[in-house]
C-alpha positions in Angstrom: 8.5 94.5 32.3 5.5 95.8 29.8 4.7 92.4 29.1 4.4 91.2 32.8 2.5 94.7 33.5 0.4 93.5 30.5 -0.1 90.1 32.0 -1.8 91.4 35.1 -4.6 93.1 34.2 -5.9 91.1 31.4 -5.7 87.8 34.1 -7.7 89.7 36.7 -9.9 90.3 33.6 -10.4 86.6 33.0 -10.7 85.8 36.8 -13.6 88.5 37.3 -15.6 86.7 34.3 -14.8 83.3 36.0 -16.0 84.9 39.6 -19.1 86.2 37.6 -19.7 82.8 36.0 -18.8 80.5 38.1 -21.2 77.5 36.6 -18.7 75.9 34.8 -15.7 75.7 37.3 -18.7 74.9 40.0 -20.1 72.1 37.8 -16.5 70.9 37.0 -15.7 70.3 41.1 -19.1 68.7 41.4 -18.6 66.3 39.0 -14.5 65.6 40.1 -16.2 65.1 43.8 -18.6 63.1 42.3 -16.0 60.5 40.4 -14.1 60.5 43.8 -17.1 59.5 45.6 -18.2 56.6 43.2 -15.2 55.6 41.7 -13.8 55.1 45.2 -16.6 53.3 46.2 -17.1 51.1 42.3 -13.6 50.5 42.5 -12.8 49.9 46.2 -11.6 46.5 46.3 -8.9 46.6 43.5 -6.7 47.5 46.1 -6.9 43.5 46.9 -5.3 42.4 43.0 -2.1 41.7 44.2 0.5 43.9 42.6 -1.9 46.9 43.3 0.3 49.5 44.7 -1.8 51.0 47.2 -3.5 49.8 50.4 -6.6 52.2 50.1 -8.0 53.2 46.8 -9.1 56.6 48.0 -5.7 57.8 48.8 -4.9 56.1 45.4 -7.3 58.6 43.5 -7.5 61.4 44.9 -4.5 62.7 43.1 -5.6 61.3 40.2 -9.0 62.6 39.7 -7.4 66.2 40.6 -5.1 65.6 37.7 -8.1 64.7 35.4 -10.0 67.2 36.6 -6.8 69.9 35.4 -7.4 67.7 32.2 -11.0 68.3 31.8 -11.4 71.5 32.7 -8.4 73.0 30.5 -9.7 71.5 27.7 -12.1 74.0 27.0 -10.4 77.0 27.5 -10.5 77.9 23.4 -14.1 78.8 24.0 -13.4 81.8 25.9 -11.3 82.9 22.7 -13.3 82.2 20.6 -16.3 83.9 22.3 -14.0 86.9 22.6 -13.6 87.0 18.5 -17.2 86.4 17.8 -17.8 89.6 20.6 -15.3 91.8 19.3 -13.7 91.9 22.2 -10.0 90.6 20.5 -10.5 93.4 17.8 -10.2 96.1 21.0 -7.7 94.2 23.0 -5.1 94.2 19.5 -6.0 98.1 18.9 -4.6 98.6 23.1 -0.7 99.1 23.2 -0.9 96.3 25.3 1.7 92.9 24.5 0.6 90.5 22.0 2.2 87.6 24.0 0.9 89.2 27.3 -2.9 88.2 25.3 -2.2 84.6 24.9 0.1 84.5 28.5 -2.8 85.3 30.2 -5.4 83.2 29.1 -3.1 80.0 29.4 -2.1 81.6 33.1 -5.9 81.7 33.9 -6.3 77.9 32.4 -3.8 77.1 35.2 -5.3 78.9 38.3 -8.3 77.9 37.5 -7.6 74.1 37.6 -5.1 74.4 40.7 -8.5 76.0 42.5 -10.5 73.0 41.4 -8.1 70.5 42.5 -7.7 72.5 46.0 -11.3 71.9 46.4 -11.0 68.2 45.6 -7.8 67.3 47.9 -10.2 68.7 50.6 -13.1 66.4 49.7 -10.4 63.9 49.8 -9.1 64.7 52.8 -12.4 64.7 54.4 -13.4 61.0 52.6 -10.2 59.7 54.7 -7.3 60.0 52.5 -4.0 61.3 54.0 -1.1 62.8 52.4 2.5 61.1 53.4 4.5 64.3 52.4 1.6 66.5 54.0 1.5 69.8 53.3 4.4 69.8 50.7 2.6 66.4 49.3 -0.1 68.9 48.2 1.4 71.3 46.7 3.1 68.9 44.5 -0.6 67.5 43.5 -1.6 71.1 42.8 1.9 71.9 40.7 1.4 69.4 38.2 -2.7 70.4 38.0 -1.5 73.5 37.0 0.9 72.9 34.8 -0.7 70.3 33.0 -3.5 73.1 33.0 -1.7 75.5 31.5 -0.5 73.2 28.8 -4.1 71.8 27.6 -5.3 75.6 27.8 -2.7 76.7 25.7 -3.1 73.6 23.5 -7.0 74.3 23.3 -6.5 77.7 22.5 -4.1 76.9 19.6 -6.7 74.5 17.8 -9.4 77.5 18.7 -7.1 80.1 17.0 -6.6 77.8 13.7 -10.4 76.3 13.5 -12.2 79.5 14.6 -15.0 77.0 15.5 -16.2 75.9 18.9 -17.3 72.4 17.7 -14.1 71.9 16.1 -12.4 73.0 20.0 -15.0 70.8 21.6 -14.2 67.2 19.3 -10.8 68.0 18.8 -10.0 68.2 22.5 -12.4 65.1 23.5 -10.8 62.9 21.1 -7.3 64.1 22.5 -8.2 64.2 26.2 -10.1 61.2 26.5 -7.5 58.5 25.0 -5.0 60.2 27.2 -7.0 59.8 30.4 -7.4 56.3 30.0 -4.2 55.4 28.9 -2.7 56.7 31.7 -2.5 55.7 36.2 -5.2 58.4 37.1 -7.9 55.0 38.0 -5.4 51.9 37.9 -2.0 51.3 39.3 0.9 50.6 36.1 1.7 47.5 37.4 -1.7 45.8 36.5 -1.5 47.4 33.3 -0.9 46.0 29.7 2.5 46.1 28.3 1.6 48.0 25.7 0.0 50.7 27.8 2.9 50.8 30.1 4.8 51.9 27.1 2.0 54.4 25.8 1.8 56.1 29.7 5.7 56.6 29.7 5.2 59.6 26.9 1.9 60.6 28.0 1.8 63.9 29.6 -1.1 63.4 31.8 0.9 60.2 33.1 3.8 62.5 33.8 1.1 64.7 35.7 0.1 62.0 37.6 2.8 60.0 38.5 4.5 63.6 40.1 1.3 64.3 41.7 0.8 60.8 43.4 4.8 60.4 44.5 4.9 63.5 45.8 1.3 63.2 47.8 2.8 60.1 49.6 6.3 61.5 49.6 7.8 58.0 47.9 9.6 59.3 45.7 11.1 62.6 44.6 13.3 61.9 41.9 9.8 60.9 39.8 8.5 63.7 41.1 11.4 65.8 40.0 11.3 64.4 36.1 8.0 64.0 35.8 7.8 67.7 36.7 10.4 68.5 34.1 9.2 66.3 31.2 5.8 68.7 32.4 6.9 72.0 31.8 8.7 71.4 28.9 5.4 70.1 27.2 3.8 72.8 29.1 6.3 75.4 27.1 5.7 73.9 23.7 2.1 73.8 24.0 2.6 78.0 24.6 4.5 78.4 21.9 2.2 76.1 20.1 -0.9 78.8 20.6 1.6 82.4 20.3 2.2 80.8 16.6 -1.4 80.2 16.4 -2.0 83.7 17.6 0.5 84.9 15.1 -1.6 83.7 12.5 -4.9 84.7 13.9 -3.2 88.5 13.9 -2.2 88.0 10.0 -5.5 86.8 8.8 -7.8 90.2 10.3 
């Protein structure tokens, strides 16, 4: 129970310095409203390749650019660490009877929220561009599931590589040269049929694939047993990635 007590109040802390500046998560929907608009628009008539496995590219993306913006906008959560060490702030918080995993918990919780409020705002761009889910409101909720979880994995995975490097340009290459090979070799923009073999076989162990292919099956409420792996094959990564960053933690705590 301490460590769910502890959990609380350093999330709220997170959340009020999120609320206070909000530039980043504003700039981060912007932008994710801003691929839905063009891409839809640039990539419109794909939807006519036959084998394409949707009849309106919209309602194709819209999941997927709310999974890439949980991508995105995770990716950077280190930072936040790291701006705490160079502050101080970590040297208090480890004086405070509070629990060390509660620490790391909360920042990986707070990756998640954050994300799952970004993609809330996209499905209702979305929704307002045209796009319908088939599973309604329960087709959402699956969308903004697999945001989060994929959220709190790439948060926790950020945070790791910010505990071990202790330098944000370090955070800031090492999680573009991970996040961006995984974006593209993944179903966020194109339908698996039309891709390579070879990617095919790539996307099957990619989490952001898992991500997506959860969130798009259970927005048009095809089918629930990929939304049920896919979710599974999620949290499990979602788990390792956390204890991934309480190691790094570990180490952090050994080294002051």
């Amino acid at each position: 129970m301490s460590f769910f007590n502890d959990v609380r109040p350093l999330f709220l802390r997170l959340v009020r310095y999120t609320v206070r500046m909000p530039v980043f998560m504003v700039i981060g929907v912007v932008q994710s409203i801003l691929w839905l608009v063009l891409f839809g628009q640039l990539f419109q008539r794909v939807v006519q390749i036959p084998g394409f496995e949707a009849e309106s590219y919209l309602q194709f993306l819209a999941p997927g650019i709310t999974i890439m913006t949980a991508l995105f906008g995770s990716a950077h959560s280190g930072m936040g660490t790291l701006i705490d060490i160079e502050r101080g702030v970590m040297d208090r918080l480890l004086v405070t009877p509070a629990s060390r995993g509660a620490l790391m918990a909360a920042r990986v919780l707070h990756a998640g929220a954050l994300v799952v409020f970004q993609g809330a705002v996209i499905l209702c761009a979305s929704l307002a561009m045209g796009a319908r889910p088939g599973a309604g409101v329960v087709g959402v909720l699956v969308v903004l599931l697999a945001a989060g979880l994929l959220g709190c994995a790439f948060g926790a995975l950020s945070n790791a590589i910010a505990l071990i490097a202790r330098r944000q340009e370090t955070v800031l290459a090492a999680m573009n040269f991970i996040i961006l090979p995984l974006t593209f070799l993944s179903g966020i923009m194109m339908s698996a049929a039309l891709m390579p073999a070879w990617i095919r076989r790539v996307a099957a162990l990619n989490p952001a694939n898992w991500a997506v292919v959860a969130a798009r099956a259970g927005f048009e409420g095809s089918d629930w047993g990929a939304v049920g792996l896919n979710l599974v094959w999620l949290s499990l990564f979602a788990l390792a990635c956390g204890w991934l960053a309480t190691r790094a933690f570990d180490r952090y705590r050994r080294t002051i």
